[in-house]
Structures are given as C-alpha cells and as structure tokens.
C-alpha positions as CSV (number, residue, x, y, z in Angstrom):
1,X,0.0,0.0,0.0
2,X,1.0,4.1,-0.8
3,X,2.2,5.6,2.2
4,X,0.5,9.0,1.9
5,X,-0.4,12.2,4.0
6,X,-3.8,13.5,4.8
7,X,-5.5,16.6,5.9
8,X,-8.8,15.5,7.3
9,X,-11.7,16.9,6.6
10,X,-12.0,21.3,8.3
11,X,-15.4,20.4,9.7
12,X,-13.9,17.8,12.2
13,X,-16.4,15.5,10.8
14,X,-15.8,11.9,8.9
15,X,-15.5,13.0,5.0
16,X,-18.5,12.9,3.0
17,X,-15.6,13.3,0.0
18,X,-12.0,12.3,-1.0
19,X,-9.9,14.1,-3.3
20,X,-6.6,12.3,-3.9
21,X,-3.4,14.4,-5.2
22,X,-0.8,12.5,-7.1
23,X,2.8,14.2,-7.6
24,X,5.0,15.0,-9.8
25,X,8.4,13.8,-10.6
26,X,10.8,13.6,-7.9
27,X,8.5,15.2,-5.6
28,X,6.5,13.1,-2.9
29,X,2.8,13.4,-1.0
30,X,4.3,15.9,1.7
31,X,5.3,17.9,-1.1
32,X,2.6,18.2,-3.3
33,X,-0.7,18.3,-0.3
34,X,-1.0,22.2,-0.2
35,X,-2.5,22.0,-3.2
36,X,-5.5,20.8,-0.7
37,X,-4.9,23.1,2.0
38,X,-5.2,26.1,-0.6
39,X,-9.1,23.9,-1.7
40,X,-9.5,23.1,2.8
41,X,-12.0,26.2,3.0
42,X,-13.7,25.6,-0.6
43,X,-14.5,21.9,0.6
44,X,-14.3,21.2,4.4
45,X,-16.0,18.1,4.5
46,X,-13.3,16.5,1.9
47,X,-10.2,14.4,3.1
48,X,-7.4,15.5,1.1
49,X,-4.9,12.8,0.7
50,X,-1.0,13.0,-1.1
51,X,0.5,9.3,-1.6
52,X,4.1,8.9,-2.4
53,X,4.2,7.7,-6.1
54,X,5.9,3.5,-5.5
55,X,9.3,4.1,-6.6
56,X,12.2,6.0,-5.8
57,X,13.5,8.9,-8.4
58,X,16.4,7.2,-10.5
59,X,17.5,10.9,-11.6
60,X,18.0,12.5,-7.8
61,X,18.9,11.0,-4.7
62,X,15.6,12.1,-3.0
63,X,11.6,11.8,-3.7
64,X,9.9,9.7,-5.7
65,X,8.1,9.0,-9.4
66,X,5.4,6.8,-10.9
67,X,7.5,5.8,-14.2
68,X,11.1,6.9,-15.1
69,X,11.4,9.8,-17.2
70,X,14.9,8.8,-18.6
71,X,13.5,7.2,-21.5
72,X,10.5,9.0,-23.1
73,X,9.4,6.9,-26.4
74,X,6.1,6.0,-26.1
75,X,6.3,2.3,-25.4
76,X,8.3,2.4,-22.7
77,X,6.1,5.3,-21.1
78,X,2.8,3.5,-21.6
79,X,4.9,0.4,-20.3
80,X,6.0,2.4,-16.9
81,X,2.4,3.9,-17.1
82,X,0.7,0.2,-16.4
83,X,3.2,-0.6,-13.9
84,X,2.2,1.9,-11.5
85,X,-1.4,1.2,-12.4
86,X,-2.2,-1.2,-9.9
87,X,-0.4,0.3,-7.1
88,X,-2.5,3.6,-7.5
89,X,-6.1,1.7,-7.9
90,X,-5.2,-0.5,-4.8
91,X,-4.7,2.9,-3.1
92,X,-8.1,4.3,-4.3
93,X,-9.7,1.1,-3.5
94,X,-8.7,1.4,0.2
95,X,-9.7,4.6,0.4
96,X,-13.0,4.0,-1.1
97,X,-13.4,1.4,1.6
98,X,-11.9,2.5,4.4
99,X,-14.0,5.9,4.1
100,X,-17.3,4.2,3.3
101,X,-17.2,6.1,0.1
102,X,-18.9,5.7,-3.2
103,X,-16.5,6.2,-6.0
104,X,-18.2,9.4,-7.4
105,X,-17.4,11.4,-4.2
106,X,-13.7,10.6,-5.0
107,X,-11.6,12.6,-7.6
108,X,-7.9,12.8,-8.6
109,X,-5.9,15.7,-8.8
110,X,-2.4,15.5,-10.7
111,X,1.0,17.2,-11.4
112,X,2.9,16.9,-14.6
113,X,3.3,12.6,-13.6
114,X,0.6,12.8,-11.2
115,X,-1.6,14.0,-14.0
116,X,-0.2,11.0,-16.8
117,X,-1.3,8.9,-14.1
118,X,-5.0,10.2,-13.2
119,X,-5.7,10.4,-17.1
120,X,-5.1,6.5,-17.6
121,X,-6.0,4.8,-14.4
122,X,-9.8,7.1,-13.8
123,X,-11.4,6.4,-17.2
124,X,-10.2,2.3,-17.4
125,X,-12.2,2.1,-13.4
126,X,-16.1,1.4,-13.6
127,X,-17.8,2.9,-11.3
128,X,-16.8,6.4,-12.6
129,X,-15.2,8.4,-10.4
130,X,-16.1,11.8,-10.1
131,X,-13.5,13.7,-12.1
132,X,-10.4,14.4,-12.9
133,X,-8.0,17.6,-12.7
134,X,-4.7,17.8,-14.5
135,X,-2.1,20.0,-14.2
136,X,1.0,20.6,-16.5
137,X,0.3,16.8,-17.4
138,X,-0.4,14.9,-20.7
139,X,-2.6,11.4,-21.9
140,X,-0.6,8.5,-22.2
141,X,-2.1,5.6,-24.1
142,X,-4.9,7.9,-25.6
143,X,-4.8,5.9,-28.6
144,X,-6.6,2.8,-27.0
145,X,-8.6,4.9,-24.4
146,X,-12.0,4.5,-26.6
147,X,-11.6,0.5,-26.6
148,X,-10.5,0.4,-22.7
149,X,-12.2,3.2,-21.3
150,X,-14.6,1.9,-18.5
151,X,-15.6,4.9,-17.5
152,X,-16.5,8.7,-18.3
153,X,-15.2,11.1,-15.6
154,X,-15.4,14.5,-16.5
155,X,-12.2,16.2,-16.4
156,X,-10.3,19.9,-16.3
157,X,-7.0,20.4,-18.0
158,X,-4.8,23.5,-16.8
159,X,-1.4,24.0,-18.4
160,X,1.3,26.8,-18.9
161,X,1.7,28.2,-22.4
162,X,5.8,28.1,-21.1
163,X,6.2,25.2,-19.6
164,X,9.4,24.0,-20.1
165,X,9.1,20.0,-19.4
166,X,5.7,19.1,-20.5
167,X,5.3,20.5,-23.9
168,X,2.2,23.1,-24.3
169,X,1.5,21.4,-27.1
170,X,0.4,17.7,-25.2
171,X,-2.4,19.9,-24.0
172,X,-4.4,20.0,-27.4
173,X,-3.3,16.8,-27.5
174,X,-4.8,15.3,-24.4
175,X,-8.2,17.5,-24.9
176,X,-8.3,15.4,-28.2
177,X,-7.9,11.9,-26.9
178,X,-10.1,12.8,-24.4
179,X,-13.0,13.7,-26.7
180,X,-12.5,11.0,-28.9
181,X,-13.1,8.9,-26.1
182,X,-16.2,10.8,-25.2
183,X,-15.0,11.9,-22.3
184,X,-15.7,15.6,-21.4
185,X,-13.4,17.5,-21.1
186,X,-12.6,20.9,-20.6
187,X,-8.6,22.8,-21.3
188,X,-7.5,26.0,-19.6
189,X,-4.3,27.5,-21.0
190,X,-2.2,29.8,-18.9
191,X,-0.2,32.7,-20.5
192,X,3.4,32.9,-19.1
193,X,2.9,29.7,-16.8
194,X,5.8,27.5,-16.6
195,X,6.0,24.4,-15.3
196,X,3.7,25.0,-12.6
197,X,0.2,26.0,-11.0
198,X,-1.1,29.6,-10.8
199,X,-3.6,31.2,-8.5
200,X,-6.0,30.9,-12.0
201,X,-5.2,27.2,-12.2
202,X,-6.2,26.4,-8.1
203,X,-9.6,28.6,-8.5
204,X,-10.6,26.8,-11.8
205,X,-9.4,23.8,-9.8
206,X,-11.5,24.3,-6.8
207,X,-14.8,25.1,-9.0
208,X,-14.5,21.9,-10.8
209,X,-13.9,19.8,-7.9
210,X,-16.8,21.5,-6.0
211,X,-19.0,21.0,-8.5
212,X,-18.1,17.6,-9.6
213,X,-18.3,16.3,-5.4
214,X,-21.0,18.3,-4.1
C-alpha cells in the first residue's frame, strides 16, 4: 500500500468526500498536499490525501516518481504507465473502503506525472469516479482509451503556455484523446505559466472539484 499524508476533513467531521493528489516527478505526498490546504476552506467536509508515487527517483537522490522519465518513447512510457497502475487503484480502493465512500465522491488531482497517471487509471475504473484535474500533465495511451475506457469522468485540463518540461502542445493533444473517447473535457491555458500552478489554475481547480463532489 502508498504511504500518503492527509488533511482531514475542516469540519472535524468523517469526509462525506475524498480528493486524492498525485505528484510530480521527484517530488512526494508531503510535497505536493497544499495544493489541498489552498481547496481546505472551498471543501471542508473533503479528506485530502497525497500518496508517495511507489518508486524512488532514478535521476535525484531524494523523492519519488510513478514511471522513469529517462526514457521517453512512447512504449516504454505507456509500459512504466501500467506498472504503476495497480499500485494507484489499490490505493483508491482502500480509500474507497476505508471511508465508506462511493466512488463518485472521490476525484484525482495530478501534477505533470501525477496527471499522466490520473488520465489512464480514472477512465479504465467502472464505477466512474467523479472527475479528474490535471495539471502541467499529458494522456498516455490515448490511442486505446476509446476500446478500454470503462468509465467517463469529467475532467479539467490546466497547463502553462511556457512550460518547459511538458510541452504546451500535449495539451491540445490530451483534450483530443479525451474527446474522442467521449469523455468531457474541458482545457485552460495559462499565458506565461511555466511548469507550474497559478492562483488561475487552483480557483478553476476548486470550482470543478466542487462542483463535480458536491
């Protein structure tokens, strides 16, 4: 199982939602959970919760990553991609059932990695979750997402016009995929954003996911 860090719900109450926050490369849980204490006030009957991704970073000698980034051909992406799969839907299902939750009061919110991994594992899970938000992130293994896809969460795309490790362009891209799988979709693009999330990106963030949970 993910170790992880939480921020329980502001009300003091058990959560009535779950919003899980999957990081980036080299980064870990601790690192990327104020992303939920900046959404805390917005929604305080959701449990926000950060695992580390499973595997150590091979390029630093701290934090962790989902897939290795040293080798960025598509095959062995989408191969890194399905290894982490089941290590990230064990974690949902435990939450899911540890919290006495139905899936569509859970979403995932990503980072760059974090979002790779949202955009495959939430639409190949039945039932749907609630949604999806995705920053700085791209699809991987889009072109088989209309044959696998299990599910039809809606999700929110938010990605710097300058960002200088996940090409701007593998937003178009990953609003495309998306569609063709019917799945809707909706793209924010953030002028002089690098690799990164702006004030912008958290509000649009925080409206989705309230809408999507509540």
């Amino acid at each position: 199982m993910l170790s992880d860090n939480r921020l329980p719900p502001l009300s003091g109450g058990a959560p009535k939602s779950a919003v899980i926050i999957l990081h980036g490369l080299g980064d870990s849980g601790a690192g990327i959970l104020p992303l939920g204490e900046a959404w805390q006030r917005g929604l305080p009957e959701t449990e926000f919760l950060a695992p580390d991704a499973p595997f150590p970073c091979d390029i630093a000698p701290f934090g962790f990553q989902w897939f290795s980034s040293q080798d960025w051909s598509p095959p062995v992406i989408l191969a890194g991609v399905k290894k982490a799969e089941p290590y990230l839907n064990e974690y949902i299902d435990h939450i899911l059932s540890s919290r006495g939750l139905p899936p569509d009061k859970l979403a995932l919110v990503g980072f760059s990695q974090g979002t790779m991994m949202s955009l495959y594992v939430a639409p190949r899970r039945s039932p749907s979750l609630a949604g999806v938000v995705g920053y700085s992130g791209a699809l991987i293994g889009g072109d088989t997402l209309p044959q696998e896809r299990k599910s039809a969460p809606p999700v929110l795309l938010v990605h710097g016009m300058r960002d200088e490790v996940v090409p701007f362009s593998a937003l178009a891209h990953a609003e495309r995929g998306l569609q063709n799988a019917n799945i809707n979709v909706s793209a924010i693009a953030r002028p002089d954003l690098y690799h990164s999330v702006d004030e912008t990106g958290l509000a649009e963030g925080l409206r989705f996911l309230r809408k999507v949970l509540n």
